[in-house]
C-alpha positions as CSV (number, residue, x, y, z in Angstrom):
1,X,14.0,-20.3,25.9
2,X,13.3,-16.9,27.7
3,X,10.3,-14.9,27.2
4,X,12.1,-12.3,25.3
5,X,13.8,-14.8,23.1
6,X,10.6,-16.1,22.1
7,X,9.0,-12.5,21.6
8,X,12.2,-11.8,19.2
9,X,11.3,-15.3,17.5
10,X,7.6,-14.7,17.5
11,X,8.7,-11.6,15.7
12,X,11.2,-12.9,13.3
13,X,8.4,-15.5,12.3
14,X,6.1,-12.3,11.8
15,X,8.6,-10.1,9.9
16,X,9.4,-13.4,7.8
17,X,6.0,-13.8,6.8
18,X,5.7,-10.2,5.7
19,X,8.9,-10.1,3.9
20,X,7.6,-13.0,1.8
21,X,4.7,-11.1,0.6
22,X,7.2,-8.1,-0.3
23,X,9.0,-10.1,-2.5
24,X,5.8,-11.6,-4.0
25,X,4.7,-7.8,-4.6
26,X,7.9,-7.1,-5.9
27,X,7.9,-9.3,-8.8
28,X,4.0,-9.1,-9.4
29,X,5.3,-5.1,-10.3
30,X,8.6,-5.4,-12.0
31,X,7.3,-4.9,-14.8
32,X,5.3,-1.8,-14.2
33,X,9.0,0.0,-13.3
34,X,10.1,2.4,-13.9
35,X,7.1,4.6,-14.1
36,X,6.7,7.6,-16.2
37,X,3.7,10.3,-15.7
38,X,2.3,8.3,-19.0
39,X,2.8,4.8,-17.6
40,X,1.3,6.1,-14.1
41,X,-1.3,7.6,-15.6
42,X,-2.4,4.6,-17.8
43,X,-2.1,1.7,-14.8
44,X,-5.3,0.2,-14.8
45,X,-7.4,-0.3,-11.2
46,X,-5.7,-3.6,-10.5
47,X,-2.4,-2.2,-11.3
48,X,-2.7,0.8,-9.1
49,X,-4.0,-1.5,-6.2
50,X,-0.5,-3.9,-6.9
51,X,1.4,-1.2,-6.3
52,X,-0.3,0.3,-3.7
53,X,0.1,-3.3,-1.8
54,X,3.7,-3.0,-2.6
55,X,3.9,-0.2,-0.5
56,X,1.7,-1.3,2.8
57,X,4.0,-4.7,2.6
58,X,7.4,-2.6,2.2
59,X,6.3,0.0,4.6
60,X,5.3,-3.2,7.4
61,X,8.7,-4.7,6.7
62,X,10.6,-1.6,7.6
63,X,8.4,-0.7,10.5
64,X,8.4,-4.6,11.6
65,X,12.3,-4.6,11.1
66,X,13.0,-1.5,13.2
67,X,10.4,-1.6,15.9
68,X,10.1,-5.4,17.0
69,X,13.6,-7.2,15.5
70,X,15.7,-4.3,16.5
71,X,14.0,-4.5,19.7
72,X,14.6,-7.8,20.5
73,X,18.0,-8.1,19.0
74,X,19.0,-5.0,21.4
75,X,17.3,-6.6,24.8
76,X,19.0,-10.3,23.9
77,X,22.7,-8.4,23.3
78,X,21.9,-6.4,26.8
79,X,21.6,-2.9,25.0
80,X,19.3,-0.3,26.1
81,X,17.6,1.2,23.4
82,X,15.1,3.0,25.5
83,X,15.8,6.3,25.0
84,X,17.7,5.9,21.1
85,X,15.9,7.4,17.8
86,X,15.5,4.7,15.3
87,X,19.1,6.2,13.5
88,X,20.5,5.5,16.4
89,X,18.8,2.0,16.8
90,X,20.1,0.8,13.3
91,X,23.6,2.5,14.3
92,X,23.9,-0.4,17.1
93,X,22.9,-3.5,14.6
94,X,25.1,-2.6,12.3
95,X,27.3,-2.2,15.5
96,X,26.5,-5.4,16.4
97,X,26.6,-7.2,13.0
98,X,23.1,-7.8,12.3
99,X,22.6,-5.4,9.2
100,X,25.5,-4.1,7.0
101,X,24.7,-0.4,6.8
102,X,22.9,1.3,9.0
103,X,22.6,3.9,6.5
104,X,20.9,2.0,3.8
105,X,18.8,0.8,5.8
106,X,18.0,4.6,7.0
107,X,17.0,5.1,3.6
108,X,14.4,2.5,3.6
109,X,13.0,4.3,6.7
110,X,12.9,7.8,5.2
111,X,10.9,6.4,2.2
112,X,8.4,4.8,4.5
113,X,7.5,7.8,6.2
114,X,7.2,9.6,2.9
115,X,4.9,7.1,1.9
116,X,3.2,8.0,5.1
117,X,2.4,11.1,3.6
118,X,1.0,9.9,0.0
119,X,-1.4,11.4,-2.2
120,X,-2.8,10.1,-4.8
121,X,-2.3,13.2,-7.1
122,X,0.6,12.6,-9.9
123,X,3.5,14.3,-9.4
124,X,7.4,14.2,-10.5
125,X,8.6,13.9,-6.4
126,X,5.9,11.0,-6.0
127,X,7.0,9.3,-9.6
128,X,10.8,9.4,-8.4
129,X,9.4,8.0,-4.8
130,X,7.6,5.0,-6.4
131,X,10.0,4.4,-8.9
132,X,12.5,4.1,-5.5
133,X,10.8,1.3,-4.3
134,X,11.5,-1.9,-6.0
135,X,15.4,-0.4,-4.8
136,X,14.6,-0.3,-1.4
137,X,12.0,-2.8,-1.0
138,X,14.8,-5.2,-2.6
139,X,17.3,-3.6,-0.1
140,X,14.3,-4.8,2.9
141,X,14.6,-7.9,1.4
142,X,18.7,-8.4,1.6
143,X,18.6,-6.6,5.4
144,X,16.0,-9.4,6.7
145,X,18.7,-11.8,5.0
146,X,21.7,-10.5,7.0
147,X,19.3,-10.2,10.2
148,X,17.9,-14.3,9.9
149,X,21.5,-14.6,9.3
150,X,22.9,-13.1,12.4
151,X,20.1,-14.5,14.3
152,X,20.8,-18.2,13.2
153,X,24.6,-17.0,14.3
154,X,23.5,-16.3,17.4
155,X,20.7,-19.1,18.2
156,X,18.0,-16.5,18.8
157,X,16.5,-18.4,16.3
């Protein structure tokens, strides 16, 4: 096995691990969703740091998913990604066949960088934000799927 397959498996085994905890946080929280200002307001300490959880694991996933898998999926299929924006990036797996939709998976980025930018005021944008996230993070979830999927396909993995 070449370096770079076993830097793409080292990765997968990573991302995997990650993904596994996303879906733990999701159903710890299903319950909490959909949030209202009421509901938000009334989550107790524990609560608040469940969801907050829920967002570090979804945002890891999406950054772990575009940054290392898309990587090494792009240096194993002899694509230089070098110089492409992370759009771009997902444009090739879905090219390639590892994701679906290059624009769902877009939208799982977006959010991640606006939870970048969380405060911990209460306000209508950052209800309809959080009340996004069991969506996407479920979406995370069925992306790694088609990636170990393609991977296994491919014996990268």
């Amino acid at each position: 096995m070449t370096p770079e397959a076993q830097m793409l498996q080292a990765s997968w085994q990573a991302s995997s691990h990650r993904v596994s905890k996303l879906k733990y946080s999701l159903a710890k929280n299903q319950t909490l969703f959909p949030l209202t200002f009421e509901t938000l307001q009334g989550v107790t300490d524990d609560q608040e740091e469940s969801i907050d959880a829920l967002i570090l694991r979804y945002s890891q996933c999406v950054t772990m998913i575009q940054e290392q898998i898309f990587k090494g999926i792009a240096y194993l299929e002899q694509e230089d990604i070098s110089d492409k924006s992370n759009r771009d990036k997902a444009l090739l797996m879905e090219k390639l066949g590892a994701i679906h939709s290059a624009e769902e998976f877009g939208t799982a980025a977006m959010l991640r960088n606006k939870f970048a930018h969380h405060y911990p005021e209460v306000t209508k944008v950052q209800i309809e934000r959080l009340n996004l996230l069991p969506i996407e993070a479920q979406q995370v979830v069925d992306t790694f799927a088609e990636i170990e999927k393609f991977l296994r396909l491919k014996r990268f993995i």
